[in-house]
mmCIF file of the protein (N, C-alpha, C, O) and its ligand, coordinates in Angstrom:
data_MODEL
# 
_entry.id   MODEL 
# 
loop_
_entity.id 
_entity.type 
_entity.pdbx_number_of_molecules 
1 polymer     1 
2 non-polymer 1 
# 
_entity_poly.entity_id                      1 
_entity_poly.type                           'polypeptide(L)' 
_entity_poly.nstd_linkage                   no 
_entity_poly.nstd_monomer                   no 
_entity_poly.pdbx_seq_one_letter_code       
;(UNK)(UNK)(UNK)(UNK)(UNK)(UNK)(UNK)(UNK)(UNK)(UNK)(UNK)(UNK)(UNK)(UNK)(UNK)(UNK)
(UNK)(UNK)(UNK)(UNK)(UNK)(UNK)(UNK)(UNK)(UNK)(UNK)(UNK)(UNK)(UNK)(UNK)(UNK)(UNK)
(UNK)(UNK)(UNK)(UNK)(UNK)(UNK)(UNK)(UNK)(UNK)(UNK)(UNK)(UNK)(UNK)(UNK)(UNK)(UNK)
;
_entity_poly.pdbx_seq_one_letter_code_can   XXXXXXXXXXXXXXXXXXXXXXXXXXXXXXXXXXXXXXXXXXXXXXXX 
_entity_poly.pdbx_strand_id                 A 
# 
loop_
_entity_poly_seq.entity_id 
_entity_poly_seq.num 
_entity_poly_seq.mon_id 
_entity_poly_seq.hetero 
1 1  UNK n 
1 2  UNK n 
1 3  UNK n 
1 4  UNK n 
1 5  UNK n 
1 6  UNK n 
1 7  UNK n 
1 8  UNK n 
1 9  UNK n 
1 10 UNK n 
1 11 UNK n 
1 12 UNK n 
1 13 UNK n 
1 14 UNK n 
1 15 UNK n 
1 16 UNK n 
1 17 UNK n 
1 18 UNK n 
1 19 UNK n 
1 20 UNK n 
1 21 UNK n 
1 22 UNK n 
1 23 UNK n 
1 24 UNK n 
1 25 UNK n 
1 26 UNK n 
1 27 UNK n 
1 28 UNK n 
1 29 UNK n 
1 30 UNK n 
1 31 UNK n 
1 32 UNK n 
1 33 UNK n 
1 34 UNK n 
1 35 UNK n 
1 36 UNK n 
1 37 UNK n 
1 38 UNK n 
1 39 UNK n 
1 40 UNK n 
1 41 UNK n 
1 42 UNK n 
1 43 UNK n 
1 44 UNK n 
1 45 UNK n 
1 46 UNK n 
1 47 UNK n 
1 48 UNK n 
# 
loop_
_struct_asym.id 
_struct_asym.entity_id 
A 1 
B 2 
# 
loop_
_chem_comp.id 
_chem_comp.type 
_chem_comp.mon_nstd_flag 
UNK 'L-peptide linking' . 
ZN  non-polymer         . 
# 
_pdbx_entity_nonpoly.entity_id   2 
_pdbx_entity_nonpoly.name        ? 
_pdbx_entity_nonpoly.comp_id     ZN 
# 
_pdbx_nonpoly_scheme.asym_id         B 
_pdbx_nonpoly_scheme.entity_id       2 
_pdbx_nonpoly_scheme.mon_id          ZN 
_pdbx_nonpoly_scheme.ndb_seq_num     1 
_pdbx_nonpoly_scheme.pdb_seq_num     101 
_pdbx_nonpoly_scheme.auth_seq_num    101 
_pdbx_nonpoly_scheme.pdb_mon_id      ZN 
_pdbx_nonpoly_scheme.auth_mon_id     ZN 
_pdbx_nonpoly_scheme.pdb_strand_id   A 
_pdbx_nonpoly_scheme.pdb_ins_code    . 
# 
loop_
_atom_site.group_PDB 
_atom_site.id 
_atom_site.type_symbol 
_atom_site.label_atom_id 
_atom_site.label_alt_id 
_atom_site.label_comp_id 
_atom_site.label_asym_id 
_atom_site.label_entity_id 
_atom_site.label_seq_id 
_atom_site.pdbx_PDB_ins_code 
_atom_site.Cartn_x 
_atom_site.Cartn_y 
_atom_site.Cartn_z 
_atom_site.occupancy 
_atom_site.B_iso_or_equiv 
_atom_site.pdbx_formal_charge 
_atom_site.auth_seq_id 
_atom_site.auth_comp_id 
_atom_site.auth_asym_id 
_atom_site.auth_atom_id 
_atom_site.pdbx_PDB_model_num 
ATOM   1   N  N  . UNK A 1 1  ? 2.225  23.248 9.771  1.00 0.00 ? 1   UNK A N  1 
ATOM   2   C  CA . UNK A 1 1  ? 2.503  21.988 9.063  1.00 0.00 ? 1   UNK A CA 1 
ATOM   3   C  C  . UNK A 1 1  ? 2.787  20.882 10.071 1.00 0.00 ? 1   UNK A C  1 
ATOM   4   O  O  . UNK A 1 1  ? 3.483  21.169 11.045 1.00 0.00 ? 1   UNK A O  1 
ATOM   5   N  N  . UNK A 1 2  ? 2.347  19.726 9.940  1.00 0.00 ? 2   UNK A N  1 
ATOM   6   C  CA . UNK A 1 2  ? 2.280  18.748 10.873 1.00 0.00 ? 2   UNK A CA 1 
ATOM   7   C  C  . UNK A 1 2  ? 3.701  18.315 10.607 1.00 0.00 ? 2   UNK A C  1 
ATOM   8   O  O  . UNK A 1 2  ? 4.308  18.734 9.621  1.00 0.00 ? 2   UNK A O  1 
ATOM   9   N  N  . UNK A 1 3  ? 4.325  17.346 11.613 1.00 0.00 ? 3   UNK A N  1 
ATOM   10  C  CA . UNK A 1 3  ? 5.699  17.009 11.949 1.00 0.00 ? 3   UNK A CA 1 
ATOM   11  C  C  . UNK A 1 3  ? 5.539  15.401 11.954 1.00 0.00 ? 3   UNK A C  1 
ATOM   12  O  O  . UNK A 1 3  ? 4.466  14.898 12.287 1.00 0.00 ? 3   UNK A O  1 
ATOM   13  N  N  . UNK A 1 4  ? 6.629  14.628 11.578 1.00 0.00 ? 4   UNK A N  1 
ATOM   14  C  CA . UNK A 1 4  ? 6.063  13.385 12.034 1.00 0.00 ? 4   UNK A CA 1 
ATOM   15  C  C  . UNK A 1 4  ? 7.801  12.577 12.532 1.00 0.00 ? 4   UNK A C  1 
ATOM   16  O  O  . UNK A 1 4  ? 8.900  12.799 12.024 1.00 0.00 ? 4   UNK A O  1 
ATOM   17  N  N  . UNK A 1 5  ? 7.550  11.917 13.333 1.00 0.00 ? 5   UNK A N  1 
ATOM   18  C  CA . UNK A 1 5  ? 8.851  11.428 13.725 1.00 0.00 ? 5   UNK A CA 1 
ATOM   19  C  C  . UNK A 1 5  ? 8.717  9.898  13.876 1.00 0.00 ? 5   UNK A C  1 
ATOM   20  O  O  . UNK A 1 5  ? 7.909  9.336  14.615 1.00 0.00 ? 5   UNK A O  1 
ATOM   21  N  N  . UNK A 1 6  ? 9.696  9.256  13.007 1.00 0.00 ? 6   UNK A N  1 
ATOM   22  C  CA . UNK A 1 6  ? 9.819  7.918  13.248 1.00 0.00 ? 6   UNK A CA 1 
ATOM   23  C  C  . UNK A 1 6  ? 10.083 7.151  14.342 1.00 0.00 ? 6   UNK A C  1 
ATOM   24  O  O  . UNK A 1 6  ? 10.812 7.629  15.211 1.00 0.00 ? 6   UNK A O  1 
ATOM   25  N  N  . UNK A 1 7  ? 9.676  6.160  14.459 1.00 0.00 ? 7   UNK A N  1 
ATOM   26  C  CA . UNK A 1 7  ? 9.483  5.362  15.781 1.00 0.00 ? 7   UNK A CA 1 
ATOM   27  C  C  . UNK A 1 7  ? 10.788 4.601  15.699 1.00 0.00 ? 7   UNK A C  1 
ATOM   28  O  O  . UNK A 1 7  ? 10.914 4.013  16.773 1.00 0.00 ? 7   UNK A O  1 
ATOM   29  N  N  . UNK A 1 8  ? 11.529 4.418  15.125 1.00 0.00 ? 8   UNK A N  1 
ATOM   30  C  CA . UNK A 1 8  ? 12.732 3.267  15.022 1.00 0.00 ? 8   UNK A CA 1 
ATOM   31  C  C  . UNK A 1 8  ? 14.089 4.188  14.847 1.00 0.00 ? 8   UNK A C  1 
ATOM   32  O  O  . UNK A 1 8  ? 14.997 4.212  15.678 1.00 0.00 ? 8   UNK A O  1 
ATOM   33  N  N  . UNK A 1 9  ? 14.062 5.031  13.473 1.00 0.00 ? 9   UNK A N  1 
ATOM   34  C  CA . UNK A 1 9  ? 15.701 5.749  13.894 1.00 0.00 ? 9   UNK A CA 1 
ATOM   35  C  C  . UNK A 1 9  ? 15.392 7.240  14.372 1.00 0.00 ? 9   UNK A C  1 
ATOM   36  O  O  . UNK A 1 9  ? 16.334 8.032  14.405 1.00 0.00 ? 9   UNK A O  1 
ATOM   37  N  N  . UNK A 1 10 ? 14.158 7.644  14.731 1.00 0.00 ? 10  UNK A N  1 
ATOM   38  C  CA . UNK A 1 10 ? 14.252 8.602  15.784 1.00 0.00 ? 10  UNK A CA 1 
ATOM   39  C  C  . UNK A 1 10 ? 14.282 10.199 14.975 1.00 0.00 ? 10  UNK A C  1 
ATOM   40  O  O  . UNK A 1 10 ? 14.329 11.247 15.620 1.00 0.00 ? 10  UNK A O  1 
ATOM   41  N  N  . UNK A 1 11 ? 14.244 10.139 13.415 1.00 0.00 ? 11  UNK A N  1 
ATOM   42  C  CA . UNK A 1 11 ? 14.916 11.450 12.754 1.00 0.00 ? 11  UNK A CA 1 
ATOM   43  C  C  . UNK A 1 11 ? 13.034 11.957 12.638 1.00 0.00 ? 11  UNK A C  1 
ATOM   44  O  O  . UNK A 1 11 ? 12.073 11.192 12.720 1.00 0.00 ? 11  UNK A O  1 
ATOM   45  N  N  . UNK A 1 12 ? 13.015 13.410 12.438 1.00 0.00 ? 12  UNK A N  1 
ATOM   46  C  CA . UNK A 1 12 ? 11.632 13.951 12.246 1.00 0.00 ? 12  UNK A CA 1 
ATOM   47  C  C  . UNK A 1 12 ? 11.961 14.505 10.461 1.00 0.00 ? 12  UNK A C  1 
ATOM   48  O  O  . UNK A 1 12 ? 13.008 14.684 9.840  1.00 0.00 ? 12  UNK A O  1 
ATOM   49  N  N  . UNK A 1 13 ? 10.623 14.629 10.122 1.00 0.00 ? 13  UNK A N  1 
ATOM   50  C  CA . UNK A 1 13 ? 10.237 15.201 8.698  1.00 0.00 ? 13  UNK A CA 1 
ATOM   51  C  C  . UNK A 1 13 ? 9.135  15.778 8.940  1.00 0.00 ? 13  UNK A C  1 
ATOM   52  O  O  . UNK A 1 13 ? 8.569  15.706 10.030 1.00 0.00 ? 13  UNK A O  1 
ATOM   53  N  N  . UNK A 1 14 ? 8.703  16.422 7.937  1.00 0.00 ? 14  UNK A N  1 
ATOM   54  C  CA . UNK A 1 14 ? 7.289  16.716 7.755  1.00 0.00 ? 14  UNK A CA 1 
ATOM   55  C  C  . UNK A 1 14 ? 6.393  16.470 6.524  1.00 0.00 ? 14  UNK A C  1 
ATOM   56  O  O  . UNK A 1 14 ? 6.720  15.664 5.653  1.00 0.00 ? 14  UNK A O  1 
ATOM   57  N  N  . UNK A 1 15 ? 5.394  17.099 6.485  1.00 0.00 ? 15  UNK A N  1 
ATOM   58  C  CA . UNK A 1 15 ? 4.451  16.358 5.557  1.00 0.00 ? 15  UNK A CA 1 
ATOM   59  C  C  . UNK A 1 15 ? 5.082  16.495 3.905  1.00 0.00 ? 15  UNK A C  1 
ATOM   60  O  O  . UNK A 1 15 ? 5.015  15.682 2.983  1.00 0.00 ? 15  UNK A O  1 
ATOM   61  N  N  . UNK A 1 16 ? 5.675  17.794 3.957  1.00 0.00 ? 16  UNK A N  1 
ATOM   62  C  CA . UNK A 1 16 ? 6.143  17.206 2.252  1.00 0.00 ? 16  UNK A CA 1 
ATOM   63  C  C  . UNK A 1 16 ? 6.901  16.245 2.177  1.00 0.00 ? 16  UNK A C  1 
ATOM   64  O  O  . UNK A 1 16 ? 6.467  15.591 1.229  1.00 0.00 ? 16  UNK A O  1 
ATOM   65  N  N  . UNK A 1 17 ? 8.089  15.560 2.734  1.00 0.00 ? 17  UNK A N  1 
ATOM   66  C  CA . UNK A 1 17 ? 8.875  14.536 2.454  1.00 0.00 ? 17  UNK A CA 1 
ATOM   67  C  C  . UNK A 1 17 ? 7.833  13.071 2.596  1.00 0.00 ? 17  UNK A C  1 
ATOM   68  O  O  . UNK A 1 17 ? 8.062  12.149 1.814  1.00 0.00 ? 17  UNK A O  1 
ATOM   69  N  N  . UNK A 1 18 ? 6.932  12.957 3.415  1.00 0.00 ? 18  UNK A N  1 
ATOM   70  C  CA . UNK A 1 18 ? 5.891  12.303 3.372  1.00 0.00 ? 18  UNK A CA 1 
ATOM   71  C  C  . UNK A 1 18 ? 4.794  11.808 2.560  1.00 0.00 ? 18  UNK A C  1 
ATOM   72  O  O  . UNK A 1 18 ? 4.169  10.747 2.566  1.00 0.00 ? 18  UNK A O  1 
ATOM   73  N  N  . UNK A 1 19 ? 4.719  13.060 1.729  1.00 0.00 ? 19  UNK A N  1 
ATOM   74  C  CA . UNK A 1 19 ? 4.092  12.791 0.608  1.00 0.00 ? 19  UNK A CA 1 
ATOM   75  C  C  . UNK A 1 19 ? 4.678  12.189 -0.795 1.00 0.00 ? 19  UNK A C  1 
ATOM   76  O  O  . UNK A 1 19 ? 4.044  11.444 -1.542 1.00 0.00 ? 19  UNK A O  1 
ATOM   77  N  N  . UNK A 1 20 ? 5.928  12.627 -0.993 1.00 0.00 ? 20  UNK A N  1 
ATOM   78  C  CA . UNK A 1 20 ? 6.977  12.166 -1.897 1.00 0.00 ? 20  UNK A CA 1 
ATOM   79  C  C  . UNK A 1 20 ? 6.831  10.718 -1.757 1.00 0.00 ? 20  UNK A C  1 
ATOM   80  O  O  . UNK A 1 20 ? 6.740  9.960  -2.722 1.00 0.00 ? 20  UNK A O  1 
ATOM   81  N  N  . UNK A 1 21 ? 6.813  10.397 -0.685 1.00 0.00 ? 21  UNK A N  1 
ATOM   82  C  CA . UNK A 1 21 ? 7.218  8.775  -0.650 1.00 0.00 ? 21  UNK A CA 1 
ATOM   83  C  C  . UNK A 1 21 ? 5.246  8.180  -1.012 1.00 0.00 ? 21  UNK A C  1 
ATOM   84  O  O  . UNK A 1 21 ? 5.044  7.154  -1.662 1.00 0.00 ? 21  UNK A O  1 
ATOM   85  N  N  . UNK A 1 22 ? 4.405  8.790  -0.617 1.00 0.00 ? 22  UNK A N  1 
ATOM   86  C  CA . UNK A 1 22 ? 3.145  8.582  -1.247 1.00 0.00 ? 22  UNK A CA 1 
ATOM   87  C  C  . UNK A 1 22 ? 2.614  7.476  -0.470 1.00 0.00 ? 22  UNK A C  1 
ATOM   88  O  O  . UNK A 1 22 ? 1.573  6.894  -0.773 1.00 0.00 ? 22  UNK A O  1 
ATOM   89  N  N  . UNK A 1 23 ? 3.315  7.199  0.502  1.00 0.00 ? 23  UNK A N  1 
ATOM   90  C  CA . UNK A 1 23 ? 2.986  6.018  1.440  1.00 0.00 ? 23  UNK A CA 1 
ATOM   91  C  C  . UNK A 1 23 ? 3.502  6.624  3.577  1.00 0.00 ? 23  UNK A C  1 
ATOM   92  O  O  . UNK A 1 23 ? 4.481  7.305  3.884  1.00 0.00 ? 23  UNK A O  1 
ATOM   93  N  N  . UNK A 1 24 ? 2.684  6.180  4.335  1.00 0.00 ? 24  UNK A N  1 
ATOM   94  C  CA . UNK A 1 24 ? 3.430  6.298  5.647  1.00 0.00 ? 24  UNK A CA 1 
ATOM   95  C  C  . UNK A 1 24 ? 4.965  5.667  5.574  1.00 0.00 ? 24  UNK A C  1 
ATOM   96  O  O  . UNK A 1 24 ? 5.045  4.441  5.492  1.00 0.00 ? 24  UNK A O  1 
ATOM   97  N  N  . UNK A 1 25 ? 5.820  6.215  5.593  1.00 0.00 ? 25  UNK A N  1 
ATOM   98  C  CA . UNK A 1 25 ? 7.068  5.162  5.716  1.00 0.00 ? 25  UNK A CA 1 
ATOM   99  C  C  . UNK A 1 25 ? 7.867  6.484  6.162  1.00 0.00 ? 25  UNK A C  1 
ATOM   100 O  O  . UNK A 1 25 ? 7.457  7.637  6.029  1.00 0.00 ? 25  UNK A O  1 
ATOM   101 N  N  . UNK A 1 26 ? 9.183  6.051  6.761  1.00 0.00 ? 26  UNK A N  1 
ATOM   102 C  CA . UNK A 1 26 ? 10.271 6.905  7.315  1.00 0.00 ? 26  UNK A CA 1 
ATOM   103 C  C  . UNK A 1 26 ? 11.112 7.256  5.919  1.00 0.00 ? 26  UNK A C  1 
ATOM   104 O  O  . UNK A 1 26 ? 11.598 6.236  5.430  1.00 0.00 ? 26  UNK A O  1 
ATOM   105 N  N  . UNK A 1 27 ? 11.355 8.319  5.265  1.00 0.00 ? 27  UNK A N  1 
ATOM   106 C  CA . UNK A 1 27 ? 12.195 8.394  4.410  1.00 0.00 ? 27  UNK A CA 1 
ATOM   107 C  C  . UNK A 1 27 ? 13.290 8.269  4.941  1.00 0.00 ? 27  UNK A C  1 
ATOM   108 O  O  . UNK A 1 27 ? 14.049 8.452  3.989  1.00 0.00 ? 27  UNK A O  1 
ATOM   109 N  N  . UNK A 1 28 ? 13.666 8.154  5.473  1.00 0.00 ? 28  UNK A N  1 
ATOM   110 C  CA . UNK A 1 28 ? 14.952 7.866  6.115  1.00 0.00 ? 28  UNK A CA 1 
ATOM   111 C  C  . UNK A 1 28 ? 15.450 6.426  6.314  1.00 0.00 ? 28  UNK A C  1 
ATOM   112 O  O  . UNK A 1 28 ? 16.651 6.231  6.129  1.00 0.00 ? 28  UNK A O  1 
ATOM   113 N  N  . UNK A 1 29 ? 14.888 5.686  6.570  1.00 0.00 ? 29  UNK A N  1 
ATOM   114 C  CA . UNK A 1 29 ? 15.081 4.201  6.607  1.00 0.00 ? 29  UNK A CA 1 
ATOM   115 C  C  . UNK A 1 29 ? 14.369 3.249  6.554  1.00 0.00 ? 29  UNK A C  1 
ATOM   116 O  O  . UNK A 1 29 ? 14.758 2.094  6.724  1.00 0.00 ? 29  UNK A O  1 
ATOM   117 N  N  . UNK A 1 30 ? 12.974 3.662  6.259  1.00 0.00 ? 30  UNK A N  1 
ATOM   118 C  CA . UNK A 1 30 ? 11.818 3.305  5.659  1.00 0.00 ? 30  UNK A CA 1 
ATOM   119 C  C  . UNK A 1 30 ? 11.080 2.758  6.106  1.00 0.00 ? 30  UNK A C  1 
ATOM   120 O  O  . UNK A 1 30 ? 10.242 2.145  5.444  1.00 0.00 ? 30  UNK A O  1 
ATOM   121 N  N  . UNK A 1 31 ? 11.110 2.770  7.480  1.00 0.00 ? 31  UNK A N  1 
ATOM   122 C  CA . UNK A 1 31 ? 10.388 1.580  8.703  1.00 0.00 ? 31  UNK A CA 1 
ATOM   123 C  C  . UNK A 1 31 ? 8.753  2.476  8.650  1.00 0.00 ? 31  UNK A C  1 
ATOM   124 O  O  . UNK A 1 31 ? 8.709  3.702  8.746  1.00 0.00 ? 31  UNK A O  1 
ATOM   125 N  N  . UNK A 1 32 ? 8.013  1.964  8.551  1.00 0.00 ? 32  UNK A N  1 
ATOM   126 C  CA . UNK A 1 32 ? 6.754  1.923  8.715  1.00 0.00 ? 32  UNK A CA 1 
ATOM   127 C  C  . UNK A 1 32 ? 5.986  2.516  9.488  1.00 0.00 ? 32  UNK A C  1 
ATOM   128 O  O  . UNK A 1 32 ? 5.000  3.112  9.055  1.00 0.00 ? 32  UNK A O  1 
ATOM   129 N  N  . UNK A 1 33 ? 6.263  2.472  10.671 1.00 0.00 ? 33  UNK A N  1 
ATOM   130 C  CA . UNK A 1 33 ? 5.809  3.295  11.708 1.00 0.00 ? 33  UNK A CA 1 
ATOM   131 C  C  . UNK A 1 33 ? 6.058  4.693  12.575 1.00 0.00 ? 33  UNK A C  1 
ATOM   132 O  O  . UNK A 1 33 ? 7.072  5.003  13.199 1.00 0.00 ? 33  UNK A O  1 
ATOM   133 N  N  . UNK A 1 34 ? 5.349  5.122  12.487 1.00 0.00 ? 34  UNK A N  1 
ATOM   134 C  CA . UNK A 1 34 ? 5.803  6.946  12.680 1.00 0.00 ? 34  UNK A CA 1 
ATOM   135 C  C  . UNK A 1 34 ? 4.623  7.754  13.766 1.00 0.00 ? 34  UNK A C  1 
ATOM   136 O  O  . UNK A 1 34 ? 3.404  7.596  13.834 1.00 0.00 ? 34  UNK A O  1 
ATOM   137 N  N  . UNK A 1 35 ? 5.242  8.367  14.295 1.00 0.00 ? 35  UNK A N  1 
ATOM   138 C  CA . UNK A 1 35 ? 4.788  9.362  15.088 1.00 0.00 ? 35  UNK A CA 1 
ATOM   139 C  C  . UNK A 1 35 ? 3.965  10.499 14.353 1.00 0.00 ? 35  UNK A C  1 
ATOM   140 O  O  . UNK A 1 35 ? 4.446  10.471 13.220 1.00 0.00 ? 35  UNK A O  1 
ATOM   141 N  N  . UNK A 1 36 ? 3.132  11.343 14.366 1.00 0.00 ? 36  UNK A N  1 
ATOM   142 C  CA . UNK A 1 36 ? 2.794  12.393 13.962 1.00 0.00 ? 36  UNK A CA 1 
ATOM   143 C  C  . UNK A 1 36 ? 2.685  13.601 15.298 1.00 0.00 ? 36  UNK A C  1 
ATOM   144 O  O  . UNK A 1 36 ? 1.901  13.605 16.247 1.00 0.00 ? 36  UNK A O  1 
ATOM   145 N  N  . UNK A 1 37 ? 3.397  14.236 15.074 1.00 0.00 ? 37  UNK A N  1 
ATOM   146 C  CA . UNK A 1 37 ? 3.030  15.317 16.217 1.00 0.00 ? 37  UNK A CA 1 
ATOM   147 C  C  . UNK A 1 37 ? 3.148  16.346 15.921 1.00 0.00 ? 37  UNK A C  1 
ATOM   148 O  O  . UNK A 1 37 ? 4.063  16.874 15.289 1.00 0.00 ? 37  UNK A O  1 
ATOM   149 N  N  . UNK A 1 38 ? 1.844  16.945 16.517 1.00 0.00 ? 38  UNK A N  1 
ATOM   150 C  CA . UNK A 1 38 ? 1.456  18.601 16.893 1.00 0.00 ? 38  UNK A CA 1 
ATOM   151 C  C  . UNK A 1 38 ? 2.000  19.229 18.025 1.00 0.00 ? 38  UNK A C  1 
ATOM   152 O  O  . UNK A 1 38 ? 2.929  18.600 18.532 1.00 0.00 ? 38  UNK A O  1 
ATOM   153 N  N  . UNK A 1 39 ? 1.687  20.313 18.582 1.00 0.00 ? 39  UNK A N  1 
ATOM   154 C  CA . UNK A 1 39 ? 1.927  21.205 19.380 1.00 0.00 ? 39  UNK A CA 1 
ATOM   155 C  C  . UNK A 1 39 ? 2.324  20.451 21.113 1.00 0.00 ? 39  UNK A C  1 
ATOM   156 O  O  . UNK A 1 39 ? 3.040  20.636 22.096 1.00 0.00 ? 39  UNK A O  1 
ATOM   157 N  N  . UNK A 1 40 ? 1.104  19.384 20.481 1.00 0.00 ? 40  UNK A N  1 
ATOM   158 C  CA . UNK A 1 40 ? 0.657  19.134 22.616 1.00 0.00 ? 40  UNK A CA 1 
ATOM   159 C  C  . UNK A 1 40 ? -0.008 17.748 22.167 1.00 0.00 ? 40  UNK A C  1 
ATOM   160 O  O  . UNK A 1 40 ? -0.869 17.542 23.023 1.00 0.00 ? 40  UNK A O  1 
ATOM   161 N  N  . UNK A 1 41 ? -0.029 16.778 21.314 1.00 0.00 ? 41  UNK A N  1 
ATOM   162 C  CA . UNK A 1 41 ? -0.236 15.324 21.107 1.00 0.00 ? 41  UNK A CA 1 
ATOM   163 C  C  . UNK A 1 41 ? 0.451  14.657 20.149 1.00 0.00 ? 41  UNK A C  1 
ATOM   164 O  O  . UNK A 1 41 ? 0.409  15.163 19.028 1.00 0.00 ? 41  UNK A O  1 
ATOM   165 N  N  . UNK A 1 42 ? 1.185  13.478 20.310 1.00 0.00 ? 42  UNK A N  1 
ATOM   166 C  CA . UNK A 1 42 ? 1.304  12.559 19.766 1.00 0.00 ? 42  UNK A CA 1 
ATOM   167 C  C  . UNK A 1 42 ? 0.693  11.434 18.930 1.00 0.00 ? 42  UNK A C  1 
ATOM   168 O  O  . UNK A 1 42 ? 0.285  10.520 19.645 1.00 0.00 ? 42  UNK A O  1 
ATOM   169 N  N  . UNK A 1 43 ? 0.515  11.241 17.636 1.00 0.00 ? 43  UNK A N  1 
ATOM   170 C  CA . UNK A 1 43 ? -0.286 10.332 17.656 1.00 0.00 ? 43  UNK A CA 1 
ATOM   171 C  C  . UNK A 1 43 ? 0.495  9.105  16.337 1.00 0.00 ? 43  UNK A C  1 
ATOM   172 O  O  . UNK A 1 43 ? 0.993  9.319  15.231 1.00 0.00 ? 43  UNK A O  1 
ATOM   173 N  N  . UNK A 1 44 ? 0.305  7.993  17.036 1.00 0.00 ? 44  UNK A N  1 
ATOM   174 C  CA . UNK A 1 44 ? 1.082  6.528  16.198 1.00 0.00 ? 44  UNK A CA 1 
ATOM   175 C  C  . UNK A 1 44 ? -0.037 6.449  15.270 1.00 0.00 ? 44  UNK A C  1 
ATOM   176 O  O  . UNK A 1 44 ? -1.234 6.662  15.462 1.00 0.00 ? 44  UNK A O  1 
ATOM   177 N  N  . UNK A 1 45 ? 0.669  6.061  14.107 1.00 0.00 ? 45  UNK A N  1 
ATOM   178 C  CA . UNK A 1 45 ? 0.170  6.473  12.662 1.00 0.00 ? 45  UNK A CA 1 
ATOM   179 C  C  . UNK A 1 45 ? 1.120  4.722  11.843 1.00 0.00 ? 45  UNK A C  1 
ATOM   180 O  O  . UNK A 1 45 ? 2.320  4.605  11.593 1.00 0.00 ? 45  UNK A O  1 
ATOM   181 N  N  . UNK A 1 46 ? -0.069 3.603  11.628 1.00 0.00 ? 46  UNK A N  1 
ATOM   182 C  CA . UNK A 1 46 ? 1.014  2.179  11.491 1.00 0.00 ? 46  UNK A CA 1 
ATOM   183 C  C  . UNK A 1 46 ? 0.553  2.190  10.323 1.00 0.00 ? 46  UNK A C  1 
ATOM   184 O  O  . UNK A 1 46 ? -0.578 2.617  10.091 1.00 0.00 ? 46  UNK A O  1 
ATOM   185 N  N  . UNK A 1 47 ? 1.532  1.617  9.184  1.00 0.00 ? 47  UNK A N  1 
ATOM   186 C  CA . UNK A 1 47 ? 1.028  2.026  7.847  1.00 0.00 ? 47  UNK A CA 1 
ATOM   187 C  C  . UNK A 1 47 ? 1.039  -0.394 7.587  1.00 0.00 ? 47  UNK A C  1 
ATOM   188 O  O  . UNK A 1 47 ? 1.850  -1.303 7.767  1.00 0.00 ? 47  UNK A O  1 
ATOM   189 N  N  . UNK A 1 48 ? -0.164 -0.273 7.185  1.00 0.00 ? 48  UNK A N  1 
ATOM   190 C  CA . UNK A 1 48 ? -0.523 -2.003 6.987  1.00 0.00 ? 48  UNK A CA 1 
ATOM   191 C  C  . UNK A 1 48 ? 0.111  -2.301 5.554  1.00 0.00 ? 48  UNK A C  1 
ATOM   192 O  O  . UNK A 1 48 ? 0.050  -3.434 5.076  1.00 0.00 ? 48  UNK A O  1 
HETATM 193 ZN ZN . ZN  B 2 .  ? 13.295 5.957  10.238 1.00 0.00 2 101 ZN  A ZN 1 
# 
């Protein structure tokens, strides 16, 4: 299961809490921009 970690308060989730919200956003504080990471890459994921 992919991991994704927010770029602003730093907390990780994964794809089910991600989907709940039905949009890229941090459930956590809702900032927009997020990390997705696998094993061995990073990748910025900016929701417009
Ligand atoms: Zn956040």
């Amino acid at each position: 299961m992919s991991r994704y970690i927010c770029l602003k308060c730093g907390k990780e989730f994964d794809e089910s809490q991600l989907s709940v919200m039905m949009t890229i956003r941090c459930p956590y504080c809702g900032y927009r921009v997020i990390a997705k990471t696998r094993s061995s890459e990073v990748k910025i994921l900016k929701a417009i």
